[in-house]
C-alpha positions, 0 to 999 in steps of 0.5 A: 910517282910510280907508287902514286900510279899504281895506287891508283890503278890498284883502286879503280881495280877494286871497284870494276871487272871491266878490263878496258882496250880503249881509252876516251878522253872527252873535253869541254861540253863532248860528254855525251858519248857517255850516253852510247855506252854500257856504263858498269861503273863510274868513279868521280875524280876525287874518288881516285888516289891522286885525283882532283874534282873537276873545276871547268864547267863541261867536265863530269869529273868522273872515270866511266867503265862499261862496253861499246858493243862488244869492246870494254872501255874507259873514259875520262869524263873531262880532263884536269888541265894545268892553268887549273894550278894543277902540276903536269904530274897531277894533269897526266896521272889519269892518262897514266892510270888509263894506260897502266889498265891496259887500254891499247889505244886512246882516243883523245877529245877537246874543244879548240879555236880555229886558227886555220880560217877555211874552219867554221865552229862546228867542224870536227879536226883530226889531229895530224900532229901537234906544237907544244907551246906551252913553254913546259915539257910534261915529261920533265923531271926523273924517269919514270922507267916503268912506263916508257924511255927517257927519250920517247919519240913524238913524231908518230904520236897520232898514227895515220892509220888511226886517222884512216880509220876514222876518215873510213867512219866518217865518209860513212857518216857523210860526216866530212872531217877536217885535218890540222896541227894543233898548237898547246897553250897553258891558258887560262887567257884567251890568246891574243889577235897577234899570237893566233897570226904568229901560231898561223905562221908556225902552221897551226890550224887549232889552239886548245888548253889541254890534249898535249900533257895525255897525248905525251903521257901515251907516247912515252907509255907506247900507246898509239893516240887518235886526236879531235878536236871540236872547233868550237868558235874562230880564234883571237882576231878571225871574227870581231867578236870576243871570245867566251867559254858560252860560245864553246859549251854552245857549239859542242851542245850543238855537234853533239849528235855528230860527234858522238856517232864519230866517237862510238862508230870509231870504237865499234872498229876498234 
């Protein structure tokens, strides 16, 4: 697996001279933040050795290059997720490739209900921490020993300083930031009225697809992760209404403005 990473890293060498110090991962609908940088190159998925179009309406599918300001960055313009059929393999590799091009930090984006009924859709959550409920470790298998430890520690994976930092941008954005744990499901499904009570009493205060796979990908790597998550609409059971991906691509469309001063002010600190 190495040897697919490093290919990888070898190609998206060949075709940019950005080299990045921060890392974006944008999720369903938040791909705006494209806008605010300088873009110096972009290379769809399917480009990259081991990649995989994007399937899921409100991913771009691309990895973009450039600057914010001063800072060279990179972005994941969208995510490959696992309910796509995708291995956890496949689901980490741009996270991997992203690290291995040096980035020192990450900042990790999705679009999640919420569980915690004092949300609203619209409400921006900085991750303090995460359940994987997915029922799958995305670490299992052998060792890839030149990237990190066999048994990396999790229990600083979304460091409070990052979490300052942004709680700093936000008050001068007179944005007010929410903060919660966010629970990891394997999707595709919807989850039902009675997990979302289970996941409520376990402590979870969103519940996405995605995040979990890149955010342990960048622990096992050392690299330090900023979470948030977009509540797009109310979880299973919350509100009478069903749930759809409409809802979602309609409430990010909607914060769009917001969610993009937060990312870009962030990276201007970084």
């Amino acid at each position: 697996m190495i040897k697919a990473i490093e290919e990888a890293v070898a190609f998206v060498r060949s075709r940019t001279r950005i080299q990045p110090q921060a890392g974006v991962v944008l999720g369903s609908g938040l791909g705006s933040v494209v806008d605010a940088v300088e873009v110096e190159t972009e290379i769809p998925y399917a480009e990259i050795p081991g990649g995989k179009a994007a399937t899921v309406w409100g991913h771009q599918g691309k990895m973009i290059l450039g600057r914010v300001g001063k800072l060279p960055v990179v972005l994941l313009g969208g995510r490959m997720h696992y309910y796509e059929g995708y291995d956890m393999q496949e689901v980490m590799l741009l996270a991997r490739v992203i690290g291995r091009l040096g980035i020192k930090k990450l900042i990790v984006t999705n679009a999640a209900g919420g569980v915690n009924t004092s949300f609203k859709p619209g409400d921006l959550m900085l991750i303090s921490d995460h359940i994987n409920f997915s029922g799958v470790n995305p670490l299992r298998g052998p060792n890839l020993e030149e990237l990190g430890v066999r048994f990396p520690d999790l229990s600083d994976a979304y460091p409070e300083s990052l979490r300052d930092l942004a709680r700093d941008v936000g008050r001068g954005l007179k944005q007010k930031l929410r903060e919660g744990v966010y629970l990891f499901l394997s999707g595709p499904t919807y989850e039902t009225p009675a997990e979302i009570r289970a996941f409520r009493t376990l402590g979870a205060d969103a519940v996405g697809m995605s995040t979990v796979p890149e955010v342990v990908a960048m622990a096992h790597m050392n690299i330090p992760v900023l979470g948030i998550s977009c509540i797009t609409n109310m979880a299973a059971g919350v509100l009478k209404q069903k749930l759809t991906h409409q809802e979602v691509m309609d409430t990010t469309a909607r914060v769009q403005n917001e969610f993009t001063a937060l990312v870009v002010g962030i990276l201007q600190r970084f």
